[in-house]
VOPAGU-2260 file (C-alpha; in pm, 1 decimal, decimal comma):
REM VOPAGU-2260
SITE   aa  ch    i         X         Y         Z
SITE  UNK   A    0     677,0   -1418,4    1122,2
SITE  UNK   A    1     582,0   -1184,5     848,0
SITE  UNK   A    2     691,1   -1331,9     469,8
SITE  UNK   A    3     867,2    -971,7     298,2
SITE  UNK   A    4     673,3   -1046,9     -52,2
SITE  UNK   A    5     860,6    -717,7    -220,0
SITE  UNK   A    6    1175,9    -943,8    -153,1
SITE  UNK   A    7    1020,2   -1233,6    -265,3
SITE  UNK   A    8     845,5   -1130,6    -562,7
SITE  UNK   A    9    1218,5    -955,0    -656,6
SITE  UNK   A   10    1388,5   -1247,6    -594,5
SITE  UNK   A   11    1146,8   -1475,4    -794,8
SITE  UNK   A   12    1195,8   -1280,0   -1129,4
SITE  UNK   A   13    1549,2   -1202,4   -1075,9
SITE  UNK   A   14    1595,0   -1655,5   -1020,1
SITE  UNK   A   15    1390,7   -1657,3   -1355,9
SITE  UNK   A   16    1518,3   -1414,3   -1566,6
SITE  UNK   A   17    1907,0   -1518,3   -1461,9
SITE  UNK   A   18    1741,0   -1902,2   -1617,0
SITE  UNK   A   19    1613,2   -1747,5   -1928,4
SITE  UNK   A   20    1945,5   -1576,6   -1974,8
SITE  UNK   A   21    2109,9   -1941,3   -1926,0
SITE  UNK   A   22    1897,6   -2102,6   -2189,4
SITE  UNK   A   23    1954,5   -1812,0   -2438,5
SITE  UNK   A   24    2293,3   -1766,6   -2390,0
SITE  UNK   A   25    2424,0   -2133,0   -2300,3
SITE  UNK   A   26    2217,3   -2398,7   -2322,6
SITE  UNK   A   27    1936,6   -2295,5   -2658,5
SITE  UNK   A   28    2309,0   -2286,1   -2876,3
SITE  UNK   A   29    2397,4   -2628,9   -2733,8
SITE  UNK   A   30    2100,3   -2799,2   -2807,6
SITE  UNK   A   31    2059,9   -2648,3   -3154,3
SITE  UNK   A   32    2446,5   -2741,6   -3191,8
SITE  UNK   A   33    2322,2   -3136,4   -3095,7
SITE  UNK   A   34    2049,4   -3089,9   -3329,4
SITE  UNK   A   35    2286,0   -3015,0   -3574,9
SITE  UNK   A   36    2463,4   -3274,6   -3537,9
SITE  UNK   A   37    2260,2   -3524,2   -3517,9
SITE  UNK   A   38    2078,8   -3498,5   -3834,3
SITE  UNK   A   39    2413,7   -3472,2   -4017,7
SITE  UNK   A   40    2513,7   -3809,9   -3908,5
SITE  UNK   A   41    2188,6   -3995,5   -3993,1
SITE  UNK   A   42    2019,1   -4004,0   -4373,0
SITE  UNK   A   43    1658,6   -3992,0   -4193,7
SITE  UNK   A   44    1641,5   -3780,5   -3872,6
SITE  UNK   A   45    1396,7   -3949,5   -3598,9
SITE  UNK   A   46    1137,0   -3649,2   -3543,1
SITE  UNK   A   47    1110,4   -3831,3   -3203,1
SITE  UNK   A   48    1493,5   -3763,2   -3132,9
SITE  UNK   A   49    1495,4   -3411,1   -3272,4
SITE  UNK   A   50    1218,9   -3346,4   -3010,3
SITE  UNK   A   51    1382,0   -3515,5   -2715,2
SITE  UNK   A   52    1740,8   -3341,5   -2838,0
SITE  UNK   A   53    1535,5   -3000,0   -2830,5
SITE  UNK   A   54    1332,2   -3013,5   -2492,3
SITE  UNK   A   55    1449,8   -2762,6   -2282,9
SITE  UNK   A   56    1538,9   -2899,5   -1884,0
SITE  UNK   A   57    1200,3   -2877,6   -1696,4
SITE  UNK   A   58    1388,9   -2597,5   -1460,2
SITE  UNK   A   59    1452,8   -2390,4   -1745,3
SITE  UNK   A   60    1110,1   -2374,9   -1853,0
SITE  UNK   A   61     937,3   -2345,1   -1536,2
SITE  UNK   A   62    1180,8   -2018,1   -1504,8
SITE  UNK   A   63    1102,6   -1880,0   -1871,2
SITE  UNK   A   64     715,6   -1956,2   -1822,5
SITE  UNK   A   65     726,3   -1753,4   -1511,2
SITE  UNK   A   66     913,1   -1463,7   -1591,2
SITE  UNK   A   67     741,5   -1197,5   -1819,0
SITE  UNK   A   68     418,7   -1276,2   -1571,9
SITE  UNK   A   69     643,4   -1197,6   -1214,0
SITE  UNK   A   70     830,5    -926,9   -1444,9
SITE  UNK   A   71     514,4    -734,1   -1491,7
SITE  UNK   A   72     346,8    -790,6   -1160,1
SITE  UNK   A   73     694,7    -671,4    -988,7
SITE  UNK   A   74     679,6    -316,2   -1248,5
SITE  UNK   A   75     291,5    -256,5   -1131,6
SITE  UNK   A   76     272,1    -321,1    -810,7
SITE  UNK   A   77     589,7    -174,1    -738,5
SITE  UNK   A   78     589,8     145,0    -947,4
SITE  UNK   A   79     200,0     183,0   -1045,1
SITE  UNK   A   80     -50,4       0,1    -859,1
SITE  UNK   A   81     -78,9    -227,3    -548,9
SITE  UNK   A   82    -390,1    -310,8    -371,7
SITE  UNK   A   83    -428,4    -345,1     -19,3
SITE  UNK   A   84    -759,7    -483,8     182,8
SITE  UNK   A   85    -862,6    -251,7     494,4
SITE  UNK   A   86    -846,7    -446,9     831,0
SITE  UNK   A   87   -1000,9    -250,5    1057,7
SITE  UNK   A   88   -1260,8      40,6    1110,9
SITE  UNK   A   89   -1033,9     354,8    1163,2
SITE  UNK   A   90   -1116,3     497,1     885,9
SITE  UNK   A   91   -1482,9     448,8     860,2
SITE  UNK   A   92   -1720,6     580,5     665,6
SITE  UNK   A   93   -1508,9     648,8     420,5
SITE  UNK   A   94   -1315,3     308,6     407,7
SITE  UNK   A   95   -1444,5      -0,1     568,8
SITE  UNK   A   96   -1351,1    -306,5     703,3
SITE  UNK   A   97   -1297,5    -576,4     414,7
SITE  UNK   A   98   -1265,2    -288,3     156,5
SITE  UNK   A   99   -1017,5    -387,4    -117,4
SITE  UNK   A  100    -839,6     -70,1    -210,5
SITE  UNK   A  101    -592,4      52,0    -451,2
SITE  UNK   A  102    -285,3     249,7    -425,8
SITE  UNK   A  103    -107,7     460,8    -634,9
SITE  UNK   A  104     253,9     388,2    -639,9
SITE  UNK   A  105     424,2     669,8    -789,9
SITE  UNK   A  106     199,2     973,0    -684,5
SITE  UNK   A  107     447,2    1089,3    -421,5
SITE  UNK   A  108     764,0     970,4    -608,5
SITE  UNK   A  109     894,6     646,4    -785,6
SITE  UNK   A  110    1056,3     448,8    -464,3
SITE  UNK   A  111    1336,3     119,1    -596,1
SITE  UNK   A  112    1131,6    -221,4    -430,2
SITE  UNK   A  113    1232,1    -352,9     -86,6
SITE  UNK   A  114    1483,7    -101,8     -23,9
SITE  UNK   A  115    1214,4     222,0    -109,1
SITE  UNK   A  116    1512,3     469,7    -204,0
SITE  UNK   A  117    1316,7     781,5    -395,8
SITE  UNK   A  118    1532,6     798,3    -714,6
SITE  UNK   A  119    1216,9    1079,7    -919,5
SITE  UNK   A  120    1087,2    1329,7    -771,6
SITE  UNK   A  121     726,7    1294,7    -868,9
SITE  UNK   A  122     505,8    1483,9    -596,7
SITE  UNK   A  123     427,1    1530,1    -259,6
SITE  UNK   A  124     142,2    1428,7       9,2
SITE  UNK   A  125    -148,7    1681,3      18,8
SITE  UNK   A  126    -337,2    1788,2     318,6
SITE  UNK   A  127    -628,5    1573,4     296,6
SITE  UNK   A  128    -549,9    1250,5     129,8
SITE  UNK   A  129    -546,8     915,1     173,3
SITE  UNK   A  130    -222,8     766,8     251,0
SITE  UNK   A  131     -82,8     387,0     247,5
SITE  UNK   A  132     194,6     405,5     490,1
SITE  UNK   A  133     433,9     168,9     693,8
SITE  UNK   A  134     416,7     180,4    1064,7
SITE  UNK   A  135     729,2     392,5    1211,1
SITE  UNK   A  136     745,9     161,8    1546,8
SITE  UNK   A  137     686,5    -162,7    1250,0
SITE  UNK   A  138     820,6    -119,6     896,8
SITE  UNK   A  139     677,4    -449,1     825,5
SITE  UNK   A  140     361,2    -322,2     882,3
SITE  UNK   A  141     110,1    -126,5     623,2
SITE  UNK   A  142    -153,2     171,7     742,2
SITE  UNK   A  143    -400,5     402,2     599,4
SITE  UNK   A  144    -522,3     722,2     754,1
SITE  UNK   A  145    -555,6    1069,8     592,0
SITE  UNK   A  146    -258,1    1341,5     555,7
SITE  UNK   A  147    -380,2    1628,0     806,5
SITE  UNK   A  148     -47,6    1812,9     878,0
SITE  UNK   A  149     243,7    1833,8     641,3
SITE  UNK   A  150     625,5    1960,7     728,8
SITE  UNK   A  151     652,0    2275,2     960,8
SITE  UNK   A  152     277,4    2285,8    1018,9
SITE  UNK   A  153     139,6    2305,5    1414,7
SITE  UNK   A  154    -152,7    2058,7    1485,6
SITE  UNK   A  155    -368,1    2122,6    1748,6
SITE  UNK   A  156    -677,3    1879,9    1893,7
SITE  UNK   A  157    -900,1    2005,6    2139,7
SITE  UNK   A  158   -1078,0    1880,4    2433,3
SITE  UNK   A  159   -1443,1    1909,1    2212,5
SITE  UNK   A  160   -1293,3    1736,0    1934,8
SITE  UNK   A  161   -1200,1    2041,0    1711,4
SITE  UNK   A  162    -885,8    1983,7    1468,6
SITE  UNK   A  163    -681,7    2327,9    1456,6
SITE  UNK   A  164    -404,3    2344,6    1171,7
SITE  UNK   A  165    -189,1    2645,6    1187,4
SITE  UNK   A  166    -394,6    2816,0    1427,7
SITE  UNK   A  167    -719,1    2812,8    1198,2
SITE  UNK   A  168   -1035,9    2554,1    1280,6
SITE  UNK   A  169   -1075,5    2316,8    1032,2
SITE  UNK   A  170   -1449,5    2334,0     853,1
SITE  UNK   A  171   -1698,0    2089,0     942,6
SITE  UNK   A  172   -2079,9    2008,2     910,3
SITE  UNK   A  173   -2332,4    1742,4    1091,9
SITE  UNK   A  174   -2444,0    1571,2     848,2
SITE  UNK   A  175   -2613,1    1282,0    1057,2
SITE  UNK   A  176   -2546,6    1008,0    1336,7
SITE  UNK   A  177   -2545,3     655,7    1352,1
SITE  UNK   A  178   -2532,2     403,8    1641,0
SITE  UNK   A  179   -2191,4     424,6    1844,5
SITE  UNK   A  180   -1977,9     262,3    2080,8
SITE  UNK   A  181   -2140,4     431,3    2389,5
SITE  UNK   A  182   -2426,3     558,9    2264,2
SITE  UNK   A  183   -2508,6     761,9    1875,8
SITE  UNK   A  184   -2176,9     871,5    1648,4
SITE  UNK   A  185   -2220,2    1176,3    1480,6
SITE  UNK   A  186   -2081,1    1232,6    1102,7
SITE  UNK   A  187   -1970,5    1531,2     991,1
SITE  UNK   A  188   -1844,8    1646,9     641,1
SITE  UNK   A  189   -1487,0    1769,3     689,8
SITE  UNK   A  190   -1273,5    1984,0     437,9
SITE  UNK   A  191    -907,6    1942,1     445,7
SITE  UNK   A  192    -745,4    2158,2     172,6
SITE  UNK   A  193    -904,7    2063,5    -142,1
SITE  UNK   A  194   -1057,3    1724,0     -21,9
SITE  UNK   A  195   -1397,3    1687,4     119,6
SITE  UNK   A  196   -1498,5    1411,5     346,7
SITE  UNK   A  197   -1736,3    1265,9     622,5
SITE  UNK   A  198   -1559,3    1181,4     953,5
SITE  UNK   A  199   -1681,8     998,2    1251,9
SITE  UNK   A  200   -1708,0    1133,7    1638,4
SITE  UNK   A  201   -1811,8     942,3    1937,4
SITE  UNK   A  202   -1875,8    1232,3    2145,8
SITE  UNK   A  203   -1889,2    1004,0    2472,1
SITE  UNK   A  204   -1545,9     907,0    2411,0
SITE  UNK   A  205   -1190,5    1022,0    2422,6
SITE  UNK   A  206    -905,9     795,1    2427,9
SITE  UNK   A  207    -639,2    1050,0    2506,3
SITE  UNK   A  208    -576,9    1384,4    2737,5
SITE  UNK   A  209    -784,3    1683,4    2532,4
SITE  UNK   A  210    -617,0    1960,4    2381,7
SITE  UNK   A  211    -286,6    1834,9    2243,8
SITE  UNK   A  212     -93,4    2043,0    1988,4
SITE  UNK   A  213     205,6    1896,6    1793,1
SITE  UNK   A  214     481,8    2056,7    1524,0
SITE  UNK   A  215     518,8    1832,4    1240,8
SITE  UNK   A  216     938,6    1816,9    1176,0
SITE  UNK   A  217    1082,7    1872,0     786,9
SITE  UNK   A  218    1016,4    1555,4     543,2
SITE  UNK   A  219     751,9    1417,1     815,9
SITE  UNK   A  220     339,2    1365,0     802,0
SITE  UNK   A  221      78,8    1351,7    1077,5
SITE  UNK   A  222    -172,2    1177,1    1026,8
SITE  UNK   A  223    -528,7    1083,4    1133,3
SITE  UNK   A  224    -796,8     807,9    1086,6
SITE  UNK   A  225   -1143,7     935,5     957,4
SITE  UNK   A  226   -1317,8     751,4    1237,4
SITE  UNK   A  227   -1175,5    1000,7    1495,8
SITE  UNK   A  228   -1239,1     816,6    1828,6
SITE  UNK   A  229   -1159,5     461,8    1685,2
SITE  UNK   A  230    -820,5     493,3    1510,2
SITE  UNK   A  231    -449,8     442,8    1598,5
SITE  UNK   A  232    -287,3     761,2    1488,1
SITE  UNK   A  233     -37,8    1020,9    1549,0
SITE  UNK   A  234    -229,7    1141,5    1834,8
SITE  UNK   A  235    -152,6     801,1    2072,7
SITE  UNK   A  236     138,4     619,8    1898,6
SITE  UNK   A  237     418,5     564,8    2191,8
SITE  UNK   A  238     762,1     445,0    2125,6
SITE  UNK   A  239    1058,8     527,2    2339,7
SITE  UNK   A  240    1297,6     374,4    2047,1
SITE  UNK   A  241    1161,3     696,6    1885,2
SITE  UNK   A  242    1312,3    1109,2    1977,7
SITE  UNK   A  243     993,0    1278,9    2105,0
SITE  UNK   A  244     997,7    1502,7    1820,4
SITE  UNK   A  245     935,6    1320,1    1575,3
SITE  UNK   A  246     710,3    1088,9    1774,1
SITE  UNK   A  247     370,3     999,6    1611,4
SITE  UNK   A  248     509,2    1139,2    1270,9
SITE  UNK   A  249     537,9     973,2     944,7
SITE  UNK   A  250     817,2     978,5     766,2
SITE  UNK   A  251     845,4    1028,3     392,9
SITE  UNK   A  252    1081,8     709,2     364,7
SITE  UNK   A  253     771,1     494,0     493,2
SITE  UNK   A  254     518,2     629,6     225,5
SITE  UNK   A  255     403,2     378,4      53,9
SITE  UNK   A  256     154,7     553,8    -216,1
SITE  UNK   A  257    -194,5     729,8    -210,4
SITE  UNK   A  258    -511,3     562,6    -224,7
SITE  UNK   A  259    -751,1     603,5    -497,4
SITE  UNK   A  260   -1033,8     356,4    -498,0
SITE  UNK   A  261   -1238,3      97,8    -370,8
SITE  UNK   A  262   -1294,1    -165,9    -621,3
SITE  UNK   A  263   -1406,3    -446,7    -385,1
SITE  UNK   A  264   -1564,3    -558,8     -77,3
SITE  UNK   A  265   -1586,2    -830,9     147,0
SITE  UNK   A  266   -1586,3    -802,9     514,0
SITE  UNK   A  267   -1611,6   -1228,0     566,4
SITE  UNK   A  268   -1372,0   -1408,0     302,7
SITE  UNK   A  269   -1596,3   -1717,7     314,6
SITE  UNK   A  270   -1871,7   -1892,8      71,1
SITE  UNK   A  271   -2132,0   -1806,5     266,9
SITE  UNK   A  272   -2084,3   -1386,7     225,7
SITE  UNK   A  273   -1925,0   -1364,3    -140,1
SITE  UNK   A  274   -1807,6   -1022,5    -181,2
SITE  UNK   A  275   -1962,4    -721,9    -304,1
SITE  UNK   A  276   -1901,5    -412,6    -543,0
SITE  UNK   A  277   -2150,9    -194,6    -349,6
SITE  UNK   A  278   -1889,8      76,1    -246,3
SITE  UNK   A  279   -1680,1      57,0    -543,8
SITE  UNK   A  280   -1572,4     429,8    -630,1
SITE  UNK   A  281   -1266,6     696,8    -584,5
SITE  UNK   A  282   -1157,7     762,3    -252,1
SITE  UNK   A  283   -1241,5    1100,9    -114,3
């Protein structure tokens, strides 16, 4: 069972600020009205009384402590920033597992929390960046991979592991290997409109029947891990809950935000390997 913390964290501050309201509005004008009172009946008010008359119920002041700090966690990560730790390798090298990330909340639009209703109009996803996203066949589930066709465009992948988008090749360099799943990986530097990035191939490997094209449907992303031959994507996702034309897209109602930067890094949360700021830096 997965804990909704949006609903949580909204719940939370809406519990405490209804509490402070109740103390300002109700009980703060009784207890000054007992203060009151009090010291008009006695020649020499007990300090000791005055304090115990004044104490606000332990509820109360749990709920007033805890508000402006829930208040301004809910407006950044909810409007501005929210980080997110990467759990997997899909989008290797330029994210990697254990990376601590952050994501820009309102770059494609300021969304209301837990419901996500777009109420401004602030921008839209680019061809080439790197978008936070919630799972079409799971809501309650968060990805990352990199916008590579937007609404109305045709996608094309081929059996030598060439991405076409609207008929044209997309540019890329070798730029080196590395060690592989079956055998070396070869990185390449990859341009995709005005962002420029390495991607991964394991030219021994292909998880899916070459040379599929796709149409991406009005108000709907495809999208693709970095690490071509290692990620979960629009190429292979499978739901028959889902029409077949809009299978493997994303839809604009699960964007979550854009991600800017790694500011962290720790692949084993343990004592023995503390993190590490070694790939701290903007997202390409």
């Amino acid at each position: 069972m997965s804990l909704n913390f949006p609903l949580l964290l909204v719940i939370a501050v809406f519990v405490c600020g209804l509490l402070a309201l109740l103390d300002l509005v109700f009980l703060a004008p009784r207890r000054r009205a007992a203060i009151t009172s009090y010291q008009g009946s006695v020649s020499q008010p007990d300090g000791v009384v005055v304090e115990k008359l004044n104490k606000e119920p332990l509820l109360v002041e749990y709920g007033k402590s805890f508000f402006p700090v829930l208040f301004i966690v809910l407006v950044l990560r909810s409007f501005l920033v929210e980080p997110f730790q990467i759990p997997s390798g899909s989008m290797k090298p330029t994210l990697d597992v254990g990376d601590f990330i952050l994501v820009n909340k309102f770059s494609y639009g300021i969304r209301l929390p837990v419901i996500d209703k777009k109420v401004i109009e602030v921008g839209d996803p680019q061809r080439g960046d790197v978008m936070v996203f919630r799972f079409p066949s799971d809501p309650s589930v968060n990805y990352i991979k990199r916008v590579v066709g937007l609404p109305g465009d045709q996608i094309r992948y081929t059996a030598d592991k060439r991405l076409f988008v609207n008929g044209e090749s997309i540019a890329e360099q070798l730029v080196g290997s590395e060690p592989g799943t079956l055998g070396s990986a070869e990185l390449y530097k990859e341009k995709l409109g005005v962002a420029e990035h390495l991607i991964r191939k394991e030219m021994s490997r292909y998880r899916a029947a070459p040379d599929r094209s796709w149409t991406v449907p009005a108000g709907h992303y495809f999208m693709m891990g970095d690490n071509r031959d290692n990620s979960n994507d629009s190429r292979f996702w499978d739901d028959p809950s889902i029409p077949k034309d809009l299978l493997g897209m994303v839809p604009d109602k699960n964007i979550v935000g854009k991600a800017f930067a790694v500011w962290m890094s720790w692949p084993e949360p343990k004592l023995s390997h503390l993190p590490n700021f070694s790939r701290v830096g903007l997202i390409k």
